[in-house]
Residue frames relative to the residue before (quaternion, step in Angstrom):
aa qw qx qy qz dx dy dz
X 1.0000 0.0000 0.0000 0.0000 0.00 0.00 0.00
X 0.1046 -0.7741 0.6129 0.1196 3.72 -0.90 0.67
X 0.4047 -0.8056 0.4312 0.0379 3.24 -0.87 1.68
X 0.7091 0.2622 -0.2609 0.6003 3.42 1.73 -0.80
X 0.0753 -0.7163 0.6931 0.0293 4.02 -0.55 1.03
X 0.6906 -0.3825 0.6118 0.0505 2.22 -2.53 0.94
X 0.1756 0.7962 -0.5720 -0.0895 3.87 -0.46 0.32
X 0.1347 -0.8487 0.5107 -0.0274 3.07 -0.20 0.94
X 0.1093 -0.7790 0.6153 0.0508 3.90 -0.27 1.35
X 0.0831 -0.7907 0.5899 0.1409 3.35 -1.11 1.25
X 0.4341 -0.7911 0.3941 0.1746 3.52 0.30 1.67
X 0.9061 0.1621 0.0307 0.3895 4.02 -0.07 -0.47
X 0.2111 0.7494 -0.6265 0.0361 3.60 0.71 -1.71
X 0.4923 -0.8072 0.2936 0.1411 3.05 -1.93 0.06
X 0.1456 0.7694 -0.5390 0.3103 3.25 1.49 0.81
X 0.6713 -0.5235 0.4261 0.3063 3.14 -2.24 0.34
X 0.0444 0.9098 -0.3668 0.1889 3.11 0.55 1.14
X 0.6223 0.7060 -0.2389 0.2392 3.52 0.77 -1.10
X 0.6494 0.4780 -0.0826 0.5856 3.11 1.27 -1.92
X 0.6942 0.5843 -0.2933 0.3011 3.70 0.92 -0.08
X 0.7008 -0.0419 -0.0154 0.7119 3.13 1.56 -0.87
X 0.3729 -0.7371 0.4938 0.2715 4.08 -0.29 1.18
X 0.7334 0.4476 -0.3674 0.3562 3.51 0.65 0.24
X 0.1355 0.6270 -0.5640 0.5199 3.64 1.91 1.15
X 0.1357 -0.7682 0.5922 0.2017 3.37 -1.42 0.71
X 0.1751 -0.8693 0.4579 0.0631 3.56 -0.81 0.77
X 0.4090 0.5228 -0.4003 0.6317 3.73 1.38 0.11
X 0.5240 -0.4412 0.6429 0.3427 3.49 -2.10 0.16
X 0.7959 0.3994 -0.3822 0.2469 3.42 0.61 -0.57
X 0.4039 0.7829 -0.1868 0.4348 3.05 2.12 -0.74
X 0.6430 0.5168 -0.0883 0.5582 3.77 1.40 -1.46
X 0.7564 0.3080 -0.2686 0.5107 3.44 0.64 -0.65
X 0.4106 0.6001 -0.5225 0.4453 3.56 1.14 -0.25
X 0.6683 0.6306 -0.2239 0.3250 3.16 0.44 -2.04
X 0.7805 0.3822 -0.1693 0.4648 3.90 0.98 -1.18
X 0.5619 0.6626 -0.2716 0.4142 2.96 1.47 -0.18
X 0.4593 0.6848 -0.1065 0.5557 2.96 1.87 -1.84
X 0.7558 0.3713 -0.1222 0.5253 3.49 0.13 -1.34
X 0.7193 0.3677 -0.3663 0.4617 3.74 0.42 -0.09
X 0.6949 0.3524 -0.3722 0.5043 3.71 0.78 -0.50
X 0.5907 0.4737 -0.4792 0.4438 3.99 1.33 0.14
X 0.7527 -0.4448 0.2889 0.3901 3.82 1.48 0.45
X 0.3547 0.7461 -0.4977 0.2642 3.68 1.56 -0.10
X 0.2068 -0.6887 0.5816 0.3805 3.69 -1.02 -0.32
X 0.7408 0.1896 -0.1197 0.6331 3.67 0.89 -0.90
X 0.2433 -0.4318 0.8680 0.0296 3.49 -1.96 0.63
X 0.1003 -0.6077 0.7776 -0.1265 2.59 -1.51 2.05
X 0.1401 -0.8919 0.4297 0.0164 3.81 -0.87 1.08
X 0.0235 -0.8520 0.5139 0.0969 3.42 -0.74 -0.01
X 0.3358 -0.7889 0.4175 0.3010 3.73 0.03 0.35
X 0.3821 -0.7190 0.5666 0.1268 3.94 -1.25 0.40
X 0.3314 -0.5499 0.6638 0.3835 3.74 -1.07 -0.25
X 0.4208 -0.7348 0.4948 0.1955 3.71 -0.26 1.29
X 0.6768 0.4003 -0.2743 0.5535 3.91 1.58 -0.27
X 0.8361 0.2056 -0.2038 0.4659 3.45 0.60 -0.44
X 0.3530 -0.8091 0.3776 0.2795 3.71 1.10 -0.40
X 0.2287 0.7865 -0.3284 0.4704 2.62 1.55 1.09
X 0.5450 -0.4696 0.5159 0.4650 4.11 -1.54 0.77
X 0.0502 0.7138 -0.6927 0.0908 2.90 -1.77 1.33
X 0.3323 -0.7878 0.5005 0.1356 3.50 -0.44 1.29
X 0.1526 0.9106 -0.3642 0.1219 3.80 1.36 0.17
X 0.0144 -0.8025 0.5594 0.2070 3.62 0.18 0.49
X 0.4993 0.4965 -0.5273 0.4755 4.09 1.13 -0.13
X 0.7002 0.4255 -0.4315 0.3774 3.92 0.50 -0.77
X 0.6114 0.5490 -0.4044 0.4016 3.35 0.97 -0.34
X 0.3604 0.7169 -0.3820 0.4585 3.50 1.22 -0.94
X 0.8177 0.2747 -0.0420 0.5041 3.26 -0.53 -2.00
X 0.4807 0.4830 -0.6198 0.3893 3.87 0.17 0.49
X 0.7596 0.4268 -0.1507 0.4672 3.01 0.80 -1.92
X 0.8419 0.2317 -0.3914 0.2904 3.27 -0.24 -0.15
X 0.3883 0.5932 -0.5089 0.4882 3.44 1.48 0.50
X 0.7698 0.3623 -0.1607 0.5003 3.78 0.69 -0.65
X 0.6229 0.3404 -0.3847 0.5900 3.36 1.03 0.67
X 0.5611 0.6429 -0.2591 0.4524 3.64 0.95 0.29
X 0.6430 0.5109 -0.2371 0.5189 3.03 1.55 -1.78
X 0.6465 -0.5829 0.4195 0.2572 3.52 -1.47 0.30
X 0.4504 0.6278 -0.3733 0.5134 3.68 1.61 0.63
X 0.0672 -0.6402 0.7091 0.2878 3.52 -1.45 -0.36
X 0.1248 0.6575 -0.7431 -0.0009 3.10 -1.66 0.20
X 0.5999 -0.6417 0.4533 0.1514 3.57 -1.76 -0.10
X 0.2223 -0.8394 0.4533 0.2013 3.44 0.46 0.94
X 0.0914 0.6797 -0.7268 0.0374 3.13 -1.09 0.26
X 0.2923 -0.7282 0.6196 -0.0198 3.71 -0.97 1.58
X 0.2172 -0.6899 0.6430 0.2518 3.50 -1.03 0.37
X 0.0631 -0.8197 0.5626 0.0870 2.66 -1.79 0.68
X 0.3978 0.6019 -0.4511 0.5254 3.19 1.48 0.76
X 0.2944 0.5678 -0.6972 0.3238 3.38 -0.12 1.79
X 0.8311 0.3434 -0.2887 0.3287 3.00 -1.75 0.23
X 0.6369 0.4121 -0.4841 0.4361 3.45 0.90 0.59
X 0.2827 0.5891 -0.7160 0.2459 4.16 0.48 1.11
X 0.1636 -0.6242 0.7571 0.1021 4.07 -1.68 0.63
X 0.3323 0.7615 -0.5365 -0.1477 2.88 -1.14 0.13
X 0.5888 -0.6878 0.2473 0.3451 3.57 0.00 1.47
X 0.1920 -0.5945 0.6833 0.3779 3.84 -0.52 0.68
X 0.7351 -0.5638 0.3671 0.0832 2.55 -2.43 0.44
X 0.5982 0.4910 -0.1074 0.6241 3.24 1.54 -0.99
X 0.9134 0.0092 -0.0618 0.4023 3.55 1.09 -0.51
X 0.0129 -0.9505 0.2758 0.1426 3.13 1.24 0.84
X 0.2539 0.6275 -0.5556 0.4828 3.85 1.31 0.90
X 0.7909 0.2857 -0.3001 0.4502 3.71 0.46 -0.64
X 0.3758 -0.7266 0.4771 0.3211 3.27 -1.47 -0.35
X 0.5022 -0.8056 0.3077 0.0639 3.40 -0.80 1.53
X 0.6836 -0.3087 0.1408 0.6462 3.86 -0.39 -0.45
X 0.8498 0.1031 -0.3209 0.4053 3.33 -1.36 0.65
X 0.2139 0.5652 -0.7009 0.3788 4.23 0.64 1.07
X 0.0200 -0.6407 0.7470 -0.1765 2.77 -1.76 1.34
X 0.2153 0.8006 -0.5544 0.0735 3.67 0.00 1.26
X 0.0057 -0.6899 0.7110 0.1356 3.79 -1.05 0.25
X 0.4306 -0.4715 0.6117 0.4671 3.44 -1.38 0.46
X 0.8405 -0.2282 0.3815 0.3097 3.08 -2.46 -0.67
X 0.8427 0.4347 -0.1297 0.2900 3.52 1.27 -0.87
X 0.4627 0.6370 -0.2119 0.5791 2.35 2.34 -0.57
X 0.7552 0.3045 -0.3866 0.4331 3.66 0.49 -0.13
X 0.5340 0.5908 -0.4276 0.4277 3.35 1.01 -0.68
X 0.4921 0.7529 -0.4245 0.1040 4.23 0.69 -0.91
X 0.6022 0.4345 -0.3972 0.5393 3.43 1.74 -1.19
X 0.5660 0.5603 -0.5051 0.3326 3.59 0.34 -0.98
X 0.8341 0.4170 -0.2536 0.2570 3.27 -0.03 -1.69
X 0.7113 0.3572 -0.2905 0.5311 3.93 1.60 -0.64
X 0.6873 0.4012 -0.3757 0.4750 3.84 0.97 -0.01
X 0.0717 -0.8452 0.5241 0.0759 3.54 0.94 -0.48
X 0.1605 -0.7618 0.6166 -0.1174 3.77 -0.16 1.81
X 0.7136 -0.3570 0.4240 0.4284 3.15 -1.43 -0.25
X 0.7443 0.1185 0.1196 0.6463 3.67 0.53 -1.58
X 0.0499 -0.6686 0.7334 0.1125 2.81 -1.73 0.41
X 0.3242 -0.7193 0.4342 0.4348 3.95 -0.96 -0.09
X 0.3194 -0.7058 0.5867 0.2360 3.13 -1.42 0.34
X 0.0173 -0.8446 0.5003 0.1898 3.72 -0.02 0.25
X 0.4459 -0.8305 0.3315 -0.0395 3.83 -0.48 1.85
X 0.7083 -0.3727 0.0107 0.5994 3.29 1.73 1.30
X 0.7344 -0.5702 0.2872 0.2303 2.95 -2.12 0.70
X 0.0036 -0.8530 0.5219 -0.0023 3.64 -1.35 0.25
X 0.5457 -0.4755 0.5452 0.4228 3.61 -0.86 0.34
X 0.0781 0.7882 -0.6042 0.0867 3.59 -0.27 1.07
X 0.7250 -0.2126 -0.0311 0.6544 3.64 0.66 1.64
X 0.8214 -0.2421 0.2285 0.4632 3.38 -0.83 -1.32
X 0.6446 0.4530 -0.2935 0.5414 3.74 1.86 0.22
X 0.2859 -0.6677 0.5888 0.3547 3.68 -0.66 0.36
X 0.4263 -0.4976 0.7416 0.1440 3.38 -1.95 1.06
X 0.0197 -0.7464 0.6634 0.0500 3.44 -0.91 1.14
X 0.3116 0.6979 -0.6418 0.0635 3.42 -1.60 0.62
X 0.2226 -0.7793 0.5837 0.0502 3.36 -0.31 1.11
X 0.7463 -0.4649 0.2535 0.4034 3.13 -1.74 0.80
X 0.7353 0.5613 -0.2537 0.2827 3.09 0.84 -1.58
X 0.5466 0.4900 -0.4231 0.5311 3.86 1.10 -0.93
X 0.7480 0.3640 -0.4629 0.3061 3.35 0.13 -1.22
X 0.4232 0.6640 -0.4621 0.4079 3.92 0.54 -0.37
X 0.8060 0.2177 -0.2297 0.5002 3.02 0.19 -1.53
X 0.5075 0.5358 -0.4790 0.4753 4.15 0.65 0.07
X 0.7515 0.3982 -0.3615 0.3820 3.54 0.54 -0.60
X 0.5052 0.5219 -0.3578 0.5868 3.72 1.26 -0.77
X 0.6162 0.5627 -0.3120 0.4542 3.79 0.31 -0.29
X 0.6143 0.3620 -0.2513 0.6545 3.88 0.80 -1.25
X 0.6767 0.5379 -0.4127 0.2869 3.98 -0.09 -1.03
X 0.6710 0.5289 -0.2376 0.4622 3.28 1.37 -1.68
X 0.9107 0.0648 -0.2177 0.3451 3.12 0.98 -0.41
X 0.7474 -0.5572 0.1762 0.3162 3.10 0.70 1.91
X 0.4240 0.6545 -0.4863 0.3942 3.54 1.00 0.27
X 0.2354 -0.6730 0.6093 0.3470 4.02 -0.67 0.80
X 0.3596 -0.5891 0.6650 0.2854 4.26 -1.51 1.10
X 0.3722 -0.4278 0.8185 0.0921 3.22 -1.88 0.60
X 0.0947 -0.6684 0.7376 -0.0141 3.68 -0.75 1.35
X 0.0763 -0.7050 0.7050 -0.0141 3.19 -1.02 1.69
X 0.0249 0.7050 -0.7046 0.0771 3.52 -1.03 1.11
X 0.1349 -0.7799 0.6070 -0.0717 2.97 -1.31 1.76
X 0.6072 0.2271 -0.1586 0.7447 3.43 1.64 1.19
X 0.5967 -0.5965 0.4552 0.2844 3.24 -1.49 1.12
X 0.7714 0.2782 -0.3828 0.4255 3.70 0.51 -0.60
X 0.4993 0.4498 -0.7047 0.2275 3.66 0.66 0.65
X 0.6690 0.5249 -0.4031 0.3384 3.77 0.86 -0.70
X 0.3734 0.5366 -0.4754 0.5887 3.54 1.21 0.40
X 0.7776 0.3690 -0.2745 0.4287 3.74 0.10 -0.74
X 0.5692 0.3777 -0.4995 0.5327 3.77 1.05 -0.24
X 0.4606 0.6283 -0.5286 0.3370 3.70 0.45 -0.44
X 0.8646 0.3298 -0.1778 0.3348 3.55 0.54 -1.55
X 0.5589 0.4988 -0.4487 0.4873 3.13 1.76 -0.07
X 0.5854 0.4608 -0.4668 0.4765 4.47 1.22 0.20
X 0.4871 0.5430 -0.4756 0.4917 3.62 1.35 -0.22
X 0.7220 0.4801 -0.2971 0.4001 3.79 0.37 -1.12
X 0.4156 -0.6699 0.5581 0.2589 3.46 1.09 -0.48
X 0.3893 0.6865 -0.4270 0.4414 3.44 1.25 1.11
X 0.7705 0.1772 -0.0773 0.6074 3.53 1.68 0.02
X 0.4703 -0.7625 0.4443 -0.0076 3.11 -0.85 1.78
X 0.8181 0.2195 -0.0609 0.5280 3.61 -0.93 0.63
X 0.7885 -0.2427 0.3068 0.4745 3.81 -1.46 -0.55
X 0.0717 -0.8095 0.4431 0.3784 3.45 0.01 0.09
X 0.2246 -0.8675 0.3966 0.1991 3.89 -0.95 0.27
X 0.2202 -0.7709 0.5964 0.0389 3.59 -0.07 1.84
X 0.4024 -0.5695 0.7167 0.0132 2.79 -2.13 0.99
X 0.1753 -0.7709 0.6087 0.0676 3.94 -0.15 1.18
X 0.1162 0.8714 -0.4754 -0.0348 3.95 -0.22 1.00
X 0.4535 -0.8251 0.3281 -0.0767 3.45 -0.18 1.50
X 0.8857 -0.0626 -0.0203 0.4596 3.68 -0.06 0.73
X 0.4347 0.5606 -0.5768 0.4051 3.50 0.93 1.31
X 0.4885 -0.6564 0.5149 0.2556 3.19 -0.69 1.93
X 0.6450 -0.4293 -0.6234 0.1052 1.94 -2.09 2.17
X 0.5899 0.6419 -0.4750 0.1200 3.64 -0.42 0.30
X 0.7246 -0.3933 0.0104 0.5658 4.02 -0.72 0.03
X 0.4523 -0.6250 0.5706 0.2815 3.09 -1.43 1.30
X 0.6061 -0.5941 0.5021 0.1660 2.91 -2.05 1.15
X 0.3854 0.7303 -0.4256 0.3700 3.92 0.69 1.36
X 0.6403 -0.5304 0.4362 0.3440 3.43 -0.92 0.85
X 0.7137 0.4373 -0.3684 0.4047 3.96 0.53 -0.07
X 0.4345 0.6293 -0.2956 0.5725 3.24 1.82 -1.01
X 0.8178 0.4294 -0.2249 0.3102 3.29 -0.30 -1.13
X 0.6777 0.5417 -0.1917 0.4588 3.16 0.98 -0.86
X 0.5459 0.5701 -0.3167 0.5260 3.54 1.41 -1.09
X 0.7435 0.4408 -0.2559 0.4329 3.41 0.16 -1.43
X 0.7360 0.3394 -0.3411 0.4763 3.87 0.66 -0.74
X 0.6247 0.5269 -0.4456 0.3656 3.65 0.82 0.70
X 0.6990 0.4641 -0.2650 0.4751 2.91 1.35 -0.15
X 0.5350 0.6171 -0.4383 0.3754 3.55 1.48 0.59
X 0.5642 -0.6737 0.3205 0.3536 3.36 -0.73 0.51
X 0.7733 -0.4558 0.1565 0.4120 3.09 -1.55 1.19
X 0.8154 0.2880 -0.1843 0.4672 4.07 0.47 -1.09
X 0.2555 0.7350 -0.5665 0.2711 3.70 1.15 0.28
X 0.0163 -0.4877 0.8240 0.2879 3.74 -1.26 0.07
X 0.0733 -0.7138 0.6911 0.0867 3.08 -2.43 0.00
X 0.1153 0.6797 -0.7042 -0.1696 3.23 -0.86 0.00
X 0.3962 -0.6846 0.6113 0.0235 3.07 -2.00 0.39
X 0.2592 0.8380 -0.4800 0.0103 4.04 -1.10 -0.01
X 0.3678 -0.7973 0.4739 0.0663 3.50 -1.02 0.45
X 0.4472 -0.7695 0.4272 0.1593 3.22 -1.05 1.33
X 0.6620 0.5592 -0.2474 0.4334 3.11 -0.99 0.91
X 0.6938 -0.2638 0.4221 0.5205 3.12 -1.28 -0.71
X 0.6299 0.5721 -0.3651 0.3776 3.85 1.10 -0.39
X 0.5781 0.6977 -0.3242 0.2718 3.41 1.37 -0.49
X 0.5601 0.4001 -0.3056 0.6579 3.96 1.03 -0.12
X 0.7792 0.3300 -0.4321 0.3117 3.52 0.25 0.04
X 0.4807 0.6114 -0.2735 0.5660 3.27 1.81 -0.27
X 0.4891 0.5259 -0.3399 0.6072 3.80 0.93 -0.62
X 0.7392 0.4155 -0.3354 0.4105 3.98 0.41 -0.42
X 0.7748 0.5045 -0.0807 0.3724 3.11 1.18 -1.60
X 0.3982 0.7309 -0.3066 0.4617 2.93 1.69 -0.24
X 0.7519 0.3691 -0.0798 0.5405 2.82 0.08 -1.96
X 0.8481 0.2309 -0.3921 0.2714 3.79 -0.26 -0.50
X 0.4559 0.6825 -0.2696 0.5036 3.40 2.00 1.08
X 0.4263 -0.7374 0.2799 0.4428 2.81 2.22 0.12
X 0.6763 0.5763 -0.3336 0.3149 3.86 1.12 0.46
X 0.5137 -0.5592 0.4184 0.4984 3.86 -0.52 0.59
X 0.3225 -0.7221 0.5960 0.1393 3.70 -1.07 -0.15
X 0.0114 -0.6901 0.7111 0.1337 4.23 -1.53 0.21
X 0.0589 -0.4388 0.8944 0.0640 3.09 -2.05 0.20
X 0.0001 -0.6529 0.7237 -0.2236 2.63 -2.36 0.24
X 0.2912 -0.7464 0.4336 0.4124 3.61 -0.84 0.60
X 0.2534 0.5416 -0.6500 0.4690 4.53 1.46 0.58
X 0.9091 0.2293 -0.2473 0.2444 3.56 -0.45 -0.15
X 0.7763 -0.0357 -0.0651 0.6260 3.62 1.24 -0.13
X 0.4009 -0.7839 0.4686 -0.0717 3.51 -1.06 0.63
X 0.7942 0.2344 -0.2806 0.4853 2.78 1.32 0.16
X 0.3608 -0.6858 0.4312 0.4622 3.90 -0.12 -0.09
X 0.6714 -0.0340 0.0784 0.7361 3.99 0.99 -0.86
X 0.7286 -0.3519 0.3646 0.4608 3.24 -1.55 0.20
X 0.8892 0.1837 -0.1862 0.3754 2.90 -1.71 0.48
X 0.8099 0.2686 -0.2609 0.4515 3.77 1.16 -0.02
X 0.5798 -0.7132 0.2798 0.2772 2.82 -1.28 1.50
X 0.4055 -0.6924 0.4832 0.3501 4.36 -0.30 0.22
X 0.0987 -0.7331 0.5984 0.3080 3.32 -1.43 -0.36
X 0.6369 -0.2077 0.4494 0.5910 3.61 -0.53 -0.75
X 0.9378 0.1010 -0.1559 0.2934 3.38 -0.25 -0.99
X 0.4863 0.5990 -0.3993 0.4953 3.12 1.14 -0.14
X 0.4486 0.5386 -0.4098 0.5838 4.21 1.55 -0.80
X 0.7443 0.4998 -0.2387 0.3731 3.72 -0.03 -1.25
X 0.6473 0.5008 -0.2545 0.5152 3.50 1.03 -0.78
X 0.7260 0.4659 -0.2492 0.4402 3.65 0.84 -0.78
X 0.6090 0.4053 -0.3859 0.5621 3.34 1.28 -0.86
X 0.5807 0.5614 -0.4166 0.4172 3.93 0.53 -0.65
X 0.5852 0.4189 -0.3344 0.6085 4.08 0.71 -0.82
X 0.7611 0.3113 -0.4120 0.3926 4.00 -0.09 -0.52
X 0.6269 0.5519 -0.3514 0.4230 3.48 1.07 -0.88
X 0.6594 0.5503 -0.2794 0.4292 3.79 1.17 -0.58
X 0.5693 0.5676 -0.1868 0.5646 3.35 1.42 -1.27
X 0.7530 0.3412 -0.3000 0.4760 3.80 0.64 -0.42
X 0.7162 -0.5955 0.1317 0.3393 3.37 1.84 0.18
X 0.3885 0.8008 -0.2218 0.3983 2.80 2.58 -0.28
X 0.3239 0.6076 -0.6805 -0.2507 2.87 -1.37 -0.94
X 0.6289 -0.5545 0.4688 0.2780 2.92 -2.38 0.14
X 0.5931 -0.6153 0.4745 0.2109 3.01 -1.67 1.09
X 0.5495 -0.6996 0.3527 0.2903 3.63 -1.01 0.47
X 0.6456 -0.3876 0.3769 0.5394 3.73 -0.42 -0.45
X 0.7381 0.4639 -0.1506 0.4661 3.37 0.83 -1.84
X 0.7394 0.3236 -0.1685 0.5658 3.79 1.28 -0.12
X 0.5413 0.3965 -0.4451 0.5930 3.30 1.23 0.76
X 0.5569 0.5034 -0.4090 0.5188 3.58 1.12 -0.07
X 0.8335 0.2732 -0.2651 0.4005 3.42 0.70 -0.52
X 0.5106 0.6950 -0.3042 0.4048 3.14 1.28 0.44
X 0.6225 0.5401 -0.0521 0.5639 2.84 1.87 -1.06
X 0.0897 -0.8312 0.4893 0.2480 3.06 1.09 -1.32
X 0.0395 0.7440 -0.4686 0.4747 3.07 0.84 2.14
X 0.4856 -0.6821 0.3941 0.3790 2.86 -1.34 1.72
X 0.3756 -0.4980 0.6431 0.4443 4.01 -1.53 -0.65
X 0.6524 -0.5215 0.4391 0.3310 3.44 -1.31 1.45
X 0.7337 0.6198 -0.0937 0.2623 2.90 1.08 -2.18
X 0.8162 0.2635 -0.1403 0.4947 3.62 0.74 -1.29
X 0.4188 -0.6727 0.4679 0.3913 3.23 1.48 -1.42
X 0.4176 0.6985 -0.4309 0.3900 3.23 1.83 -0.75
X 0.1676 -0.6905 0.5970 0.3725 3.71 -1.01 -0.25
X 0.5005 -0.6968 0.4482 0.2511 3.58 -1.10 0.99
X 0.0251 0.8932 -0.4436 -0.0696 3.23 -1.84 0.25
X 0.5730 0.6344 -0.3278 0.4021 3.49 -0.39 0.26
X 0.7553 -0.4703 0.3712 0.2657 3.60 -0.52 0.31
X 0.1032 -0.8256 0.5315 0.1591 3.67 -0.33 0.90
């Protein structure tokens, strides 16, 4: 069981989300509210994604990134950033020709997502650790991009967040710590119940964290209604844990969630099971994460 957790609020991501619950943020200013929100409800890390501020739509914006961060490094909170960088890989076969890709294809090469990482340079970035039926579109990432995505994050000192949404991607971060494509502990993200990949269930979970390597931290979580019960299982699996309103929307039936009001609930269950959450400044040294502040990269045990 791990008593001091990671909470990690993933504030927005980029699914059709917006029009569903009016408290999704879609502006840059809207997002940094949200991380801001989520740090004074006790987050340690702010996970982000960016919007079209007109349509609420996937944007690959390195200016919207900009203005996240440096609205939230300004504001009178800390927290841990952590950018994604597993856009641009949605396919989805047109109809008439299914060699091409049709409405809603979204591809970046390896460099093209890495660009916010590599010119804003956060704490974390994600690393996402192969391809999958990801609902009714395939998530594409082949061995080879991701190679050349990891050699990219190393060069530029950013620590990856290995998200695996299936046992053989965490088999594949393995071979990218065999290759010597990842520095230090490495730190996986177990993601749980996004239809067709690993379901969001105490056997799942457990499989996948046995097969991570001995000095790995992780943390892990589930969409949905699965997302407070994962916040348990995590943690008494010995792993740090996120919510967020990218992954569920609602706080209990019939009510709508926010960011911080998600963060607050997972903070009461994590306390109630005897936990608590780690700070920003002690997820940096836990992690061994750069400081926004010095650049220095921290260390030692929180």
């Amino acid at each position: 069981m791990n008593r001091n957790v990671i909470l990690t609020c993933a504030v927005t991501g980029a699914g059709d989300t917006a029009g569903k619950n009016p408290n999704v943020p879609v502006t840059p200013q809207q997002i940094a509210d949200n991380c801001i929100e989520a740090a004074r409800a006790g987050a340690s890390v702010a996970h982000i994604h960016v919007r079209d501020p007109e349509t609420g739509g996937i944007s690959h914006s390195t200016e919207h990134f900009r203005e996240v961060m440096e609205r939230v490094r300004e504001a009178d909170v800390d927290i841990v950033m952590n950018i994604t960088a597993g856009g641009g890989g949605d396919w989805v076969p047109d109809v008439e020709d299914p060699t091409r890709g049709g409405p809603g294809t979204d591809i970046q090469t390896p460099a093209e997502r890495h660009a916010p990482v590599g010119e804003l340079l956060p704490e974390l970035c994600t690393l996402d650790c192969g391809s999958l039926n990801f609902g009714d579109m395939v998530y594409v990432n082949t061995a080879d991009w991701l190679r050349e995505h990891a050699r990219l994050v190393q060069a530029a000192g950013v620590k990856p967040e290995l998200e695996c949404f299936d046992l053989g991607h965490v088999w594949f971060a393995r071979q990218l710590q065999q290759e010597g494509l990842l520095d230090g502990d490495p730190l996986f993200q177990l993601c749980l119940g996004i239809p067709w990949g690993a379901e969001a269930d105490t056997e799942t979970m457990l499989a996948m964290r046995n097969k991570l390597p001995e000095t790995a931290n992780w943390a892990a979580f589930g969409i949905g209604r699965h997302q407070m019960p994962m916040v348990a299982q995590a943690m008494l699996l010995g792993g740090h844990a996120r919510v967020g309103l990218e992954d569920n929307l609602y706080l209990e039936k019939g009510v709508m969630a926010t960011n911080g009001g998600l963060v607050e609930k997972a903070g009461t269950i994590i306390e109630n099971l005897g936990g608590r959450i780690m700070t920003p400044a002690e997820t940096r040294a836990h992690l061994k994460l750069r400081d926004p502040k010095t650049g220095k990269i921290m260390g030692g045990e929180a």
